[in-house]
One Martini backbone bead per residue (centre of mass of N, CA, C, O) as a GRO file, in nm:
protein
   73
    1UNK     BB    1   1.637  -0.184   0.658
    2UNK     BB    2   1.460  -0.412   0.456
    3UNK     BB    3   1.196  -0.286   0.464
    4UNK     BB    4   1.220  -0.048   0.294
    5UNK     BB    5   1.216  -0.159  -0.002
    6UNK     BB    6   0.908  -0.204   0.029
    7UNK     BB    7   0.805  -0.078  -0.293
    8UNK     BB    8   0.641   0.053  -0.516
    9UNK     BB    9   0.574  -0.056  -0.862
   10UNK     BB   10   0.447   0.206  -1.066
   11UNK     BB   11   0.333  -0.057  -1.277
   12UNK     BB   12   0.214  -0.276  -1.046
   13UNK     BB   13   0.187  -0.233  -0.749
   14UNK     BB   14   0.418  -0.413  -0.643
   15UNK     BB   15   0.683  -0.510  -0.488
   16UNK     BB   16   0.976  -0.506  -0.536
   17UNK     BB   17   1.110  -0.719  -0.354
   18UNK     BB   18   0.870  -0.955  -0.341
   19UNK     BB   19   0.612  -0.913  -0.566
   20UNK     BB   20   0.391  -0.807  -0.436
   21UNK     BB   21   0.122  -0.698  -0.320
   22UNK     BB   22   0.094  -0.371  -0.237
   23UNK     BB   23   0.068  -0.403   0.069
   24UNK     BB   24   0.295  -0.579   0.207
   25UNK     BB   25   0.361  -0.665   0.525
   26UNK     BB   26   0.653  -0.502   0.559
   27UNK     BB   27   0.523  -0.217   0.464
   28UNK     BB   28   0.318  -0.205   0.684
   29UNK     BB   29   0.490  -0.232   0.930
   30UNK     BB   30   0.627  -0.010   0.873
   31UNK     BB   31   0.381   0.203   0.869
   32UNK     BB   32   0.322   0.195   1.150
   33UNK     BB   33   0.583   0.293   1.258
   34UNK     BB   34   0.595   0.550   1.047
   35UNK     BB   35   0.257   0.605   1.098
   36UNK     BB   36   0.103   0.632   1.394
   37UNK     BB   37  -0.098   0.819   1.265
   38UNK     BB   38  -0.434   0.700   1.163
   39UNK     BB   39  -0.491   0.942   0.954
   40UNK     BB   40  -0.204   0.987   0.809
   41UNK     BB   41  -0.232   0.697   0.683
   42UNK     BB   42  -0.477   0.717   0.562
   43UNK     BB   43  -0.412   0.923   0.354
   44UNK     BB   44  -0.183   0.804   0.225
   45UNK     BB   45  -0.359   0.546   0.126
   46UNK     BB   46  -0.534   0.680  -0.035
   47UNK     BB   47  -0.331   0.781  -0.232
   48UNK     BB   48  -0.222   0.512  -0.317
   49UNK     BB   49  -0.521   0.448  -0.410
   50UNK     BB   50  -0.530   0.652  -0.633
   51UNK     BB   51  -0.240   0.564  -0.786
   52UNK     BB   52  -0.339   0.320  -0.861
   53UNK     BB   53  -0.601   0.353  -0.995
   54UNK     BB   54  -0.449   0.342  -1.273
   55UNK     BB   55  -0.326   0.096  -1.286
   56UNK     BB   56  -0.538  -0.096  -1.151
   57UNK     BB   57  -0.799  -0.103  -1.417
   58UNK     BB   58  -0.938  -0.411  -1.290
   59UNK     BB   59  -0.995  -0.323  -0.994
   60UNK     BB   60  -1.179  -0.300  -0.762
   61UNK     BB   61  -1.312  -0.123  -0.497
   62UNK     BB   62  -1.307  -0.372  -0.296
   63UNK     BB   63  -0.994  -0.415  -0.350
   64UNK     BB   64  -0.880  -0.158  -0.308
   65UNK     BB   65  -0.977  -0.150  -0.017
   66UNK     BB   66  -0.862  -0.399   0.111
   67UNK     BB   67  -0.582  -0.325   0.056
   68UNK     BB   68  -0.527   0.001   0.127
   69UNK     BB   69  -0.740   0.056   0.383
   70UNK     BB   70  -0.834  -0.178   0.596
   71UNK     BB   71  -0.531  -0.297   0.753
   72UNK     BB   72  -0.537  -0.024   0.966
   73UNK     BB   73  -0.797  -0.012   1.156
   0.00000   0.00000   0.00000
């Protein structure tokens, strides 16, 4: 699966595959297929925001929360 691949780089938390802000598009219906219980994507994606936030530490709060969490909800 294509999808598969769109990993963040954890230096600049960007998709390795296409470049972009991770999570990407596919990256998300990855997640959201293969995390279907929303509590526990929730947990997830906390996590994944709790490690981005030291690479990018000139990010807001409401940037972290808007790429990280609200797009799951």
């Amino acid at each position: 699966m294509a999808e598969a691949a769109h990993q963040p780089d954890p230096t600049t938390y960007d998709c390795l595959r296409c470049g972009k802000a991770w999570p990407c598009r596919p990256a998300r219906r990855r997640l959201l297929a293969h995390i279907p219980d929303r509590l526990q994507l929730g947990m997830r994606m906390w996590a994944e925001l709790e490690q981005a936030s030291y690479v990018l530490k000139d990010a807001s709060p409401e940037e972290l929360f808007e790429r990280f969490l609200k797009w799951w909800r």
